[in-house]
TIGU-379272 format. One record per residue: x, y, z of N, C-alpha, C, CB in turn. Coordinates in steps of 0.02 Angstrom, whole numbers, plus 50000, padded with zeros to 5 digits. Glycine has a CB too. Layout:
[site [X; Y; Z]; [X; Y; Z]; [X; Y; Z]; [X; Y; Z]]
...
This chain:
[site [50318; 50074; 49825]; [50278; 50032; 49866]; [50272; 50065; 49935]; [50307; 49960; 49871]]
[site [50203; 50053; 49964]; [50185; 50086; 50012]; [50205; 50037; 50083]; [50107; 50105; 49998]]
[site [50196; 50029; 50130]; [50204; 49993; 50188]; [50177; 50017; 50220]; [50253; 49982; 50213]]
[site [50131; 49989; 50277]; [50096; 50022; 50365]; [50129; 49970; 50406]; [49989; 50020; 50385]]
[site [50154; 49994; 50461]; [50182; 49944; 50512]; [50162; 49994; 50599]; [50290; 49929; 50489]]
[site [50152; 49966; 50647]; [50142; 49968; 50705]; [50190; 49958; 50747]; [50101; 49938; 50715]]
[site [50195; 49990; 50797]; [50249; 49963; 50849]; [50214; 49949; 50932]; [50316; 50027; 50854]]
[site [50230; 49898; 50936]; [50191; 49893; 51017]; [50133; 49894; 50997]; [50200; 49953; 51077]]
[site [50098; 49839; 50921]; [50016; 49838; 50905]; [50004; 49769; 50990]; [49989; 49792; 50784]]
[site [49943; 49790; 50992]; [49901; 49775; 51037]; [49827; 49760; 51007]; [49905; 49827; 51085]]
[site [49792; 49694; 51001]; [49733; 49690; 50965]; [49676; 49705; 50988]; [49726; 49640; 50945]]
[site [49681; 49686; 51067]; [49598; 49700; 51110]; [49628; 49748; 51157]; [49551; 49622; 51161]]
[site [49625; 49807; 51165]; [49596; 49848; 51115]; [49651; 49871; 51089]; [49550; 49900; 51135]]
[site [49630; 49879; 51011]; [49655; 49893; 50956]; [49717; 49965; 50983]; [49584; 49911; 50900]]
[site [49785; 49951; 50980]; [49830; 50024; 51001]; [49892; 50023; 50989]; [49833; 50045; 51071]]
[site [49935; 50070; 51000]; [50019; 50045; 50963]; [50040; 50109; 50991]; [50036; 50033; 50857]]
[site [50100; 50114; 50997]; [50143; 50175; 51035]; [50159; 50208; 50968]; [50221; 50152; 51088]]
[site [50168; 50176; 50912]; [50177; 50209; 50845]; [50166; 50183; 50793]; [50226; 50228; 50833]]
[site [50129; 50229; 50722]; [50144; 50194; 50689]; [50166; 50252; 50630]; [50096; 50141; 50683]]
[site [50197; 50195; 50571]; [50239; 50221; 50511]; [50206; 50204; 50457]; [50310; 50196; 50504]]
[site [50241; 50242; 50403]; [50193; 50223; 50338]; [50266; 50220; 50304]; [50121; 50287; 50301]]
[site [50324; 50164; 50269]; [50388; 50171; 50242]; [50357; 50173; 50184]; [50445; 50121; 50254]]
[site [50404; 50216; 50137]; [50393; 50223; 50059]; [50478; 50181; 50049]; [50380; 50328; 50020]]
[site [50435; 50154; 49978]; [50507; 50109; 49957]; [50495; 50111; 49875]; [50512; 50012; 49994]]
[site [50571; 50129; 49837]; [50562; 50115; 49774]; [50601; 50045; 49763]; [50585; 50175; 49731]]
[site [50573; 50030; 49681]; [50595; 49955; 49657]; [50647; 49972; 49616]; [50539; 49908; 49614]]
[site [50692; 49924; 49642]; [50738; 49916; 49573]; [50740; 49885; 49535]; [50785; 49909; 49570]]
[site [50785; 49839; 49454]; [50793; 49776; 49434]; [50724; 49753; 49440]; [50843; 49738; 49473]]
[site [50699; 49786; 49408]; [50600; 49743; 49402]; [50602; 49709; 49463]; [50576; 49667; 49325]]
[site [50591; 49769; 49508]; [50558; 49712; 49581]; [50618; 49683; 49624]; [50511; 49628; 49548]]
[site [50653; 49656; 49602]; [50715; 49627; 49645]; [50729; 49653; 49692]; [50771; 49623; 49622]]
[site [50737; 49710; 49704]; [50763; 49746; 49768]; [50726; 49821; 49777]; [50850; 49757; 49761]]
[site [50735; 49847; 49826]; [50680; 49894; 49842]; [50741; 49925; 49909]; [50586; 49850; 49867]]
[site [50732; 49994; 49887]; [50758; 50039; 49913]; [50692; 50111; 49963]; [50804; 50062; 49843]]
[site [50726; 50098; 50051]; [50695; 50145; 50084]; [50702; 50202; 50059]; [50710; 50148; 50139]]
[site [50650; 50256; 50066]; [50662; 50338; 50024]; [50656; 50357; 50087]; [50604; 50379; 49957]]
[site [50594; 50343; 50131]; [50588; 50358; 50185]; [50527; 50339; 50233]; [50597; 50413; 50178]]
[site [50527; 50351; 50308]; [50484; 50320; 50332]; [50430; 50394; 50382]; [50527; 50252; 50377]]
[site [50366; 50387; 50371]; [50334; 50452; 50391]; [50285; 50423; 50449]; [50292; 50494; 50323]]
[site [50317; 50444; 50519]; [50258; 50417; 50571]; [50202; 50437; 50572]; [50266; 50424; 50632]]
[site [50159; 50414; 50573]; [50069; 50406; 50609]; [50049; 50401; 50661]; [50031; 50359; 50598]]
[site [50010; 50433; 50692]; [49978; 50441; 50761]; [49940; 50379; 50774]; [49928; 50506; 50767]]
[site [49924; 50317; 50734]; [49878; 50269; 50763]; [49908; 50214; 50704]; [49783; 50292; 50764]]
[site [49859; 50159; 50719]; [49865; 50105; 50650]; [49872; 50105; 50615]; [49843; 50077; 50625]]
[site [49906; 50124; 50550]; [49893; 50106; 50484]; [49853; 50050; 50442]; [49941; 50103; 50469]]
[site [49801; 50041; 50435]; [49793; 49985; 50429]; [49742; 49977; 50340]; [49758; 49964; 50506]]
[site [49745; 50013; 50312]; [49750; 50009; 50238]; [49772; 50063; 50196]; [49692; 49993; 50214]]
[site [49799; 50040; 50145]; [49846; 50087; 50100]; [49820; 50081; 50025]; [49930; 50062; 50103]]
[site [49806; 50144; 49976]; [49793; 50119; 49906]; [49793; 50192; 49877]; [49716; 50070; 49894]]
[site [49818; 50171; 49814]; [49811; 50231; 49750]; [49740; 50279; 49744]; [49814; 50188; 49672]]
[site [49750; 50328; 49755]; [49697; 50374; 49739]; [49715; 50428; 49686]; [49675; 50407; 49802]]
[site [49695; 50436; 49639]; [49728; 50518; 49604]; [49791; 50547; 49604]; [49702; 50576; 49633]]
[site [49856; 50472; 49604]; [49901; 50499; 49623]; [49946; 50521; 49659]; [49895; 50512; 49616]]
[site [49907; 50492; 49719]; [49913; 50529; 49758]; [49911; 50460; 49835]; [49854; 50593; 49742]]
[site [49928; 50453; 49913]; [49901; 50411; 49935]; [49825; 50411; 49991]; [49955; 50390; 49955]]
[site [49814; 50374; 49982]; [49760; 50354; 50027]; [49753; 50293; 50075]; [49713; 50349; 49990]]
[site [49749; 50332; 50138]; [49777; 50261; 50206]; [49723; 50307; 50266]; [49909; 50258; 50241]]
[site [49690; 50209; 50277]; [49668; 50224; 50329]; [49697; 50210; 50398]; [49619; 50204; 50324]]
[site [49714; 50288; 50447]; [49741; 50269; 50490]; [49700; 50290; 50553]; [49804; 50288; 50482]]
[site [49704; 50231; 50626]; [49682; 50242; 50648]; [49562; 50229; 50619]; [49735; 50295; 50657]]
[site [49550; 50294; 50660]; [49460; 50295; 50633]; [49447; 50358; 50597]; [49397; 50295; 50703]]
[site [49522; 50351; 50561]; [49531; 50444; 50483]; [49559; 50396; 50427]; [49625; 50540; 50503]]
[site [49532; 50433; 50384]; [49532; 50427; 50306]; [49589; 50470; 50289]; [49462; 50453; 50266]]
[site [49649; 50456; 50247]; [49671; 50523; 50253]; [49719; 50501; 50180]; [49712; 50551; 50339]]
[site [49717; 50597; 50165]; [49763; 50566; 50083]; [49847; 50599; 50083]; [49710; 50612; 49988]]
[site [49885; 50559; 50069]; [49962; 50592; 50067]; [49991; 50609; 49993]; [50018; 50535; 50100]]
[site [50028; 50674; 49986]; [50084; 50683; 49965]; [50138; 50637; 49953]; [50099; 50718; 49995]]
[site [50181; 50637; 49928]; [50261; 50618; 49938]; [50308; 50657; 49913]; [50280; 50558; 49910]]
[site [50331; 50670; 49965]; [50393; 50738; 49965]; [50436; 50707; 49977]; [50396; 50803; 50015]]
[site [50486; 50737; 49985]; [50566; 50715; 49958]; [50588; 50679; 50028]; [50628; 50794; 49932]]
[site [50559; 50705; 50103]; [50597; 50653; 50152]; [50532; 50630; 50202]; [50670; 50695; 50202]]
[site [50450; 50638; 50185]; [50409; 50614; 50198]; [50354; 50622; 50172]; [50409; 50616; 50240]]
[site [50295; 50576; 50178]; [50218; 50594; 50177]; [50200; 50645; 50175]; [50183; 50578; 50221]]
[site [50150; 50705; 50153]; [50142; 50759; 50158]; [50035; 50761; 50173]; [50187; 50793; 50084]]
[site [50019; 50776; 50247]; [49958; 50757; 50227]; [49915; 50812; 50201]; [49929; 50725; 50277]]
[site [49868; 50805; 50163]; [49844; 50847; 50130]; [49759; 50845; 50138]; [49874; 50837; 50064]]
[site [49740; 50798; 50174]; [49680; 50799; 50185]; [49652; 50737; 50237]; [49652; 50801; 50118]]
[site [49633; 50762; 50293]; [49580; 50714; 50340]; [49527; 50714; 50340]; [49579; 50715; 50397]]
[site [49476; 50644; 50359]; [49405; 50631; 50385]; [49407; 50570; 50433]; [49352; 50615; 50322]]
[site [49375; 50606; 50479]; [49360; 50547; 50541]; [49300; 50513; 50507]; [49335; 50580; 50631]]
[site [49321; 50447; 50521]; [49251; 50398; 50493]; [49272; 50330; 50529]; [49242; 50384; 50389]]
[site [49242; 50350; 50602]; [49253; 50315; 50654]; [49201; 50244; 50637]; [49238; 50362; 50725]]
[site [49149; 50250; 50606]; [49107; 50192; 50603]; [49121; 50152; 50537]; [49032; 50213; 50608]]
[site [49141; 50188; 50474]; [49153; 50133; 50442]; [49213; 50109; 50429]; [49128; 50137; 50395]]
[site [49273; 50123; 50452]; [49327; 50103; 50458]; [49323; 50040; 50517]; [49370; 50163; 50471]]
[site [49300; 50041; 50549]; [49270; 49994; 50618]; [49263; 49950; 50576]; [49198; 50012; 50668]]
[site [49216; 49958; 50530]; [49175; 49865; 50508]; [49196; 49848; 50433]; [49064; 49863; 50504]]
[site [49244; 49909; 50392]; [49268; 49886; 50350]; [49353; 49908; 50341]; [49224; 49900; 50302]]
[site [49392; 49901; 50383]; [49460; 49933; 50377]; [49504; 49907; 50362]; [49483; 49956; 50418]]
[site [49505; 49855; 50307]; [49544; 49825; 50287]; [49558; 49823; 50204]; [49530; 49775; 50318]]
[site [49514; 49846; 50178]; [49515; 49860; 50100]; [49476; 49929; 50078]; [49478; 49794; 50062]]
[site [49529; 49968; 50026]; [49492; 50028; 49980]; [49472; 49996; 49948]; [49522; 50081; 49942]]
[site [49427; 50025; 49907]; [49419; 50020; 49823]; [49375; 50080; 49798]; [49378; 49943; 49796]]
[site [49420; 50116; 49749]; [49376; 50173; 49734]; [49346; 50157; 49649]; [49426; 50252; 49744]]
[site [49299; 50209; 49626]; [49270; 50201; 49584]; [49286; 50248; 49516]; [49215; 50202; 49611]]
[site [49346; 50290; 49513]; [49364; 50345; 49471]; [49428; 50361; 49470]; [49333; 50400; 49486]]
């Protein structure tokens, strides 16, 4: 399970001194959930979802896809997409 959390979020205007993306595995079907680790972000995190395997989180006004390596996130690819993250940044959904 993925997590985005903010520190010092601020809404008007949108800002945070940091943010993290924690990876956590499940134990006992779900019952408990163990930190692996936590990988900071330069802005918001503010949606997270399965892509190829792989993750996909929009942080900040970038698209961006992660790795998971053994003690963090690994990023492997950015796009600034300052306008549609603006008016839709709260849900993926991909098609493949």
């Amino acid at each position: 399970m993925i997590v985005g959390t903010a520190k010092d979020l601020q809404w008007n205007p949108r800002s945070c001194s940091q943010g993290f993306l924690h990876v956590y595995a499940s134990h006992d079907g779900g019952m408990h959930f163990e930190l692996l680790h936590k990988t900071p972000v330069d802005n918001i995190p503010s949606v997270v979802h399965p892509f190829q395997g792989r993750l996909l989180a929009g942080v900040g006004s970038s698209l961006r896809i992660y790795d998971i390596g053994k003690h963090k996130l690994l990023r492997k690819c950015e796009n600034k997409v300052r306008a549609l993250v603006a008016r839709c940044g709260t849900a993926l959904n991909d098609d493949g």
